[in-house]
C-alpha positions as CSV (number, residue, x, y, z in Angstrom):
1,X,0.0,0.0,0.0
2,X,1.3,3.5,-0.9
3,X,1.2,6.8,1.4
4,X,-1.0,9.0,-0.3
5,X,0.0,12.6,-1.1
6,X,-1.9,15.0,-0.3
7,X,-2.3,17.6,-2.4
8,X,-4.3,20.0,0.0
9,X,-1.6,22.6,0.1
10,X,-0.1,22.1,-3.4
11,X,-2.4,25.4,-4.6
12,X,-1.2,27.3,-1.8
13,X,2.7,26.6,-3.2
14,X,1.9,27.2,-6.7
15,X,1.0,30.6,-5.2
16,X,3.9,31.1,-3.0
17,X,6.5,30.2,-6.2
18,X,4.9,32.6,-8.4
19,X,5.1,35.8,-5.9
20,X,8.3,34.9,-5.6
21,X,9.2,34.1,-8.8
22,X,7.2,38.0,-9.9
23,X,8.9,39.5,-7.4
24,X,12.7,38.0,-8.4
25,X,11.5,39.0,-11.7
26,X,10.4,42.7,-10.8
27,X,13.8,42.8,-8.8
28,X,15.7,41.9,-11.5
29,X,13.9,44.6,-13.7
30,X,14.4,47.0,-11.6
31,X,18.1,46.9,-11.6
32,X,18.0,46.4,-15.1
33,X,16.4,49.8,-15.8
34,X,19.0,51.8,-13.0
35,X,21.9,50.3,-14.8
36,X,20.9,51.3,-18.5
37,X,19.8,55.3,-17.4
38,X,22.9,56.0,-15.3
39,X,25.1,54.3,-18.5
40,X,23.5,56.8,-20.9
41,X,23.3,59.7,-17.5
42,X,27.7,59.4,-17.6
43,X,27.6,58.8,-21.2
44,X,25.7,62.8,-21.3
45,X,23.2,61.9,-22.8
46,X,19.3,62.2,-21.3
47,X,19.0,59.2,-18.6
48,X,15.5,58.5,-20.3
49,X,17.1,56.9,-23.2
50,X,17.6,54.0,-20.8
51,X,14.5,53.7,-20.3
52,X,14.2,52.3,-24.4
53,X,16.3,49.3,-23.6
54,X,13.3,47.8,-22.4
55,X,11.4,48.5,-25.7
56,X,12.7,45.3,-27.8
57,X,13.7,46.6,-31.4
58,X,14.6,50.1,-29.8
59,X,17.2,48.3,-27.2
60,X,19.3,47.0,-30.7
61,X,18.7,50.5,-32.0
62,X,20.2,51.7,-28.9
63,X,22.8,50.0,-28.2
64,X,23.8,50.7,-32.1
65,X,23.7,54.5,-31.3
66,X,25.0,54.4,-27.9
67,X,28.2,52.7,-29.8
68,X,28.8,54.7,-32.8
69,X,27.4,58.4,-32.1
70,X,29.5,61.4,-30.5
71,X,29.4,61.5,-27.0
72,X,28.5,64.6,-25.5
73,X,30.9,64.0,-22.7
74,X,33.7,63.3,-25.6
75,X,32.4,66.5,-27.7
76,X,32.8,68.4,-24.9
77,X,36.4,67.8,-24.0
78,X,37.4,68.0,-27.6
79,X,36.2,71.7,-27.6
80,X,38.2,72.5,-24.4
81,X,41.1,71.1,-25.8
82,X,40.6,72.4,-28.7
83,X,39.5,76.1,-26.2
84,X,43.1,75.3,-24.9
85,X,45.4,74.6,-27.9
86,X,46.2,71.1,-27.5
87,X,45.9,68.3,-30.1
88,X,43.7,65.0,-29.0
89,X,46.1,61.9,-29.1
């Protein structure tokens, strides 16, 4: 004869994985979004454009621009070298 399982309280952890697993999930999120706006914040440019890496075809789009355009940070301390007479190496 077999012990029989009860399955009273398997409802109850169905519920208890997925809160946790929503709130992992929001968590994880959460981070995500902080780390893309303060890359583009330091990068100079507007911390809201973080905010598109969520957006799927606008996070490739992104990270394409984020790569190849002119920084502001780097534009600006090519114009006070530039404001100071020395050459960029």
């Amino acid at each position: 004869m077999q012990p029989q399982i009860s399955t009273e309280y398997a409802p109850i952890f169905v519920m208890i994985v997925m809160a946790f697993s929503i709130l992992v999930a929001l968590i994880v999120t959460a981070i995500t979004i902080l780390v893309h706006c303060k890359i583009f914040a330091k990068a100079g440019f507007s911390w809201a454009l973080g905010l598109l890496m969520m957006v799927p075809i606008a996070n490739i789009i992104m990270m394409f621009y984020l790569a190849f355009a002119d920084w502001p940070v780097q534009r600006e301390l090519r114009q006070l070298r530039q404001r100071c007479g020395q050459t960029p190496a």
